[in-house]
C-alpha angles and dihedrals in degrees: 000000000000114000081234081051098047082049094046089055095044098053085045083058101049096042083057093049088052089048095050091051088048086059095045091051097044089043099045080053081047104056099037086033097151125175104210120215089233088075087065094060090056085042096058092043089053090048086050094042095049092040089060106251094105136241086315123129098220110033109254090020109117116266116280135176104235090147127067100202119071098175097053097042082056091058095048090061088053092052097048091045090059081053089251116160108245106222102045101050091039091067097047087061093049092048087045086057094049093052090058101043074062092062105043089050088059083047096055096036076055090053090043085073095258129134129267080257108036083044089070081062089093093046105047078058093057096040085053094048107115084201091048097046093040099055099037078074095042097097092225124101092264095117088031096068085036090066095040094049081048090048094045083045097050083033090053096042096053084049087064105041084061095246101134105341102186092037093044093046087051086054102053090038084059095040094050091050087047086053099043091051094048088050133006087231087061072090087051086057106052089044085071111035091043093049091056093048096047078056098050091036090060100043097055122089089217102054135048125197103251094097092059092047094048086052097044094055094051084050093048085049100058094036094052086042088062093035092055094047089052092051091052098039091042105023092234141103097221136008129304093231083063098062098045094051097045144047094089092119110193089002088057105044082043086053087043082046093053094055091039091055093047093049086061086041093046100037112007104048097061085059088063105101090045092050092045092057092053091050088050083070125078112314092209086060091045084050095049098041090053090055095070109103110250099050086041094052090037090050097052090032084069095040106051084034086055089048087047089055092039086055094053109046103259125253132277094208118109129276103013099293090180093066107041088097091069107037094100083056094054091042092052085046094054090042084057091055092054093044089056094045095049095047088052101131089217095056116157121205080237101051086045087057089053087057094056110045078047093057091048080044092064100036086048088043092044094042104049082074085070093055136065090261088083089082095043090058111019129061111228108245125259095236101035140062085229147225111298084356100052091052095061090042086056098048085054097047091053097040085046097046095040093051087054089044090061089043094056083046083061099042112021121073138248091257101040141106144218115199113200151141094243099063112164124049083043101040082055096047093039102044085207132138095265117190110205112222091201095055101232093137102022120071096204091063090034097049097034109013112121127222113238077215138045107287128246083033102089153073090309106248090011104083114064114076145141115214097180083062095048104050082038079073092060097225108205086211130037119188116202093170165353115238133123098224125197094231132023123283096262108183124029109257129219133280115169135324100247095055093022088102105035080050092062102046099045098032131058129192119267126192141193149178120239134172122211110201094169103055080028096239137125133181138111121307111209126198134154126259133185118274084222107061127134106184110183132233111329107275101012091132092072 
């Protein structure tokens, strides 16, 4: 064979082994694709805000930040205004950004020192990432900041190295604002990234640290410019989601302590044979491979962000959620312990084959949260809906919410309201006024609600509430629940003491068939609804 033809060979194999990674991947999104309910709350802001009543929840209620991503929220009004349908394309996006955080890790894993083939490592352990695969279908911005904190990392690090410095420091500024618009921990970010490369950039001969700070104030410029039009626009300082998940002190960091705790249990541990290996080589190359910047950057990047989730409570949604922003970053760290495990010049075949069986040991370990198995082995955790299992949880949540949100479209009016715990998917289906008991997307409940509990301890973003407030604001609905019953609701149940008597006198118990096809259920759902109700001519709302 010709050396063109050899060439020719090589380049056909390894077409077909990126291939391969990119189905895996598709099919791995395919199989856990799971719209969230939190992608209906930024929908409902972006059909407000194009329909001119401005970034508000309910249309005429003062302006409020019950979104934490601006940018996306941004693309989903342009979608909506090219007529485009939300979820769908949402999580198209989502899938796209996945797909590239796929090739810049190859790209990085390249500049790491491995080969074309051993390069596609970091990303056969994304594409086997139950947390990476889920929420790149999720239709929220999840894989889009992903991509943006992997763009400022790779950015940051080629600043360092010296390769472009103005054009590479532009790069990861952009990328950081980007980042920073899509998610408030974007600042977070470039905290930490500008804050490394201020530090390698000091300590080189060749470099001196006008360049970063150059950077970093233009940064600070465009980032103050958008916080102070927030402040002014919102009244408030951070987000409203913000207010209404923290403020637990010592219950919430235990709680933050608890998921982070079960991410290393979940996907570290089964790392554990193949880090071992590597750690089993020189320590002084370990220590030099892990200075160069990306690793570096990639390394402190997972530390201070784990801190970060620890801080504010962790998440209940399913898969880790919280994470998924730095996943590229831990799969470019462990590629960087194999790498440093395979390239031991006193590699033994043995020890090779150790390496090996470590590395199956982790895609087996990471991949068994995406089956069924997980139940078998795992106990779900006390403050989320889980990893397999939350995703299911989280499918039936959306199909259930969304098929009373199109009930409520048929029976509610024009002008009334539904207040409830569970806010998005049926906010988006009812069109109804819908008043949020968690205070998510209302400040009063956000800056003053109380937890019945102590806070930090419970479900994160489900425990402060103020039930007075919310019956002041005469709801025509309440809905307690979810559930598809045998029979009918028959007595009102309790609330809270403080509203359990006014309930009674001004609501009544409503009941109706439905019928689930999707989470193949039926049964009555019951909700209250005011005595006083005077609902006009069937179908008048249409």
């Amino acid at each position: 064979m010709t050396r063109a033809g050899e060439r020719l060979e090589w380049d056909m194999r390894f077409a077909v082994l990126c291939g391969g990674v990119l189905a895996i991947f598709l099919a791995h999104a395919a199989y856990l694709v799971c719209l969230t309910e939190d992608a209906f709350i930024t929908y409902r802001f972006a059909a407000n805000w194009v329909n001119g009543h401005g970034l508000v929840w309910n249309p005429g209620e003062a302006p409020v930040e019950g979104y934490t991503n601006f940018l996306w929220l941004c693309v989903c009004a342009l979608l909506l205004v090219l007529g485009i349908d939300l979820p769908t394309a949402t999580q198209a996006l989502g899938v796209a950004a996945s797909v590239l955080i796929l090739v810049l890790s190859w790209r990085m894993a390249r500049r790491l020192g491995a080969s074309p083939r051993l390069a596609l490592f970091p990303c056969v352990v994304l594409a086997c990432s139950g947390p990476f695969a889920t929420w790149s279908t999720s239709g929220m911005e999840t894989s889009a900041f992903a991509l943006f904190v992997v763009l400022a990392t790779e950015a940051a690090a080629r600043f360092v190295e010296g390769d472009g410095e103005r054009r590479h420091a532009a790069m990861a500024i952009v990328a950081l604002v980007v980042a920073t618009l899509l998610r408030p921990e974007g600042a977070l970010v470039a905290a930490v990234l500008g804050g490394g490369v201020l530090v390698l950039a000091a300590r080189s001969r060749d470099k001196g640290v006008a360049i970063p700070v150059a950077a970093g104030l233009v940064y600070l410029a465009l980032i103050g410019a958008y916080t102070a039009w927030r402040l002014h626009y919102f009244g408030h300082p951070l987000p409203n989601t913000f207010y209404a998940k923290t403020g637990g002190g010592f219950a919430q960091a235990a709680r933050g302590a608890e998921y982070v705790g079960l991410f290393v249990l979940h996907f570290v541990l089964p790392w554990a044979v193949a880090l071992g290996i590597a750690l089993l080589g020189e320590r002084s190359r370990l220590a030099a491979r892990f200075a160069e910047p990306r690793l570096l950057l990639s390394s402190v990047l997972l530390v201070v962000y784990s801190a970060y989730i620890l801080f504010v409570g962790g998440d209940y949604m399913a898969m880790y959620r919280f994470f998924v922003p730095v996943w590229p970053a831990l799969a470019l760290v462990l590629t960087g312990f194999v790498l440093h495990a395979v390239d031991d010049p006193g590699l033994t075949p043995r020890r090779l084959s150790i390496v090996k069986v470590g590395v199956l040991l982790g895609l087996l370990g990471t991949g068994i949260h995406s089956t069924p198995l997980e139940a078998r082995y795992f106990e779900k955790p006390e403050h989320m809906h889980g990893n397999h299992r939350g995703v299911e949880t989280e499918r039936w949540y959306v199909a259930r919410q969304r098929l009373i949100g199109r009930f409520f479209a048929r029976y509610g009016e024009r002008d009334e309201s539904i207040a409830t715990g569970a806010i998005g998917a049926v906010a988006w289906e009812s069109g109804l006024r819908v008043y949020d008991v968690h205070g998510i997307v209302d400040a009063h409940i956000a800056h003053h609600g109380r937890s019945q509990g102590t806070l930090g301890s419970g479900l994160p973003g489900h425990e402060k509430t103020d039930y007075p407030y919310i019956f002041d604001k005469k709801p025509t609905f309440y809905m307690f629940s979810r559930r598809l019953r045998k029979e009918p609701l028959r007595g009102i149940p309790k609330l809270a003491p403080e509203v359990d008597e006014r309930v009674v006198r001004e609501y009544k118990v409503g009941s109706v068939r439905l019928e689930d096809r999707v989470n193949g259920q039926s049964g009555y759902f019951s909700f209250l609804e005011r005595r006083d109700r005077n609902p006009g001519p069937r179908g008048s709302r249409r």
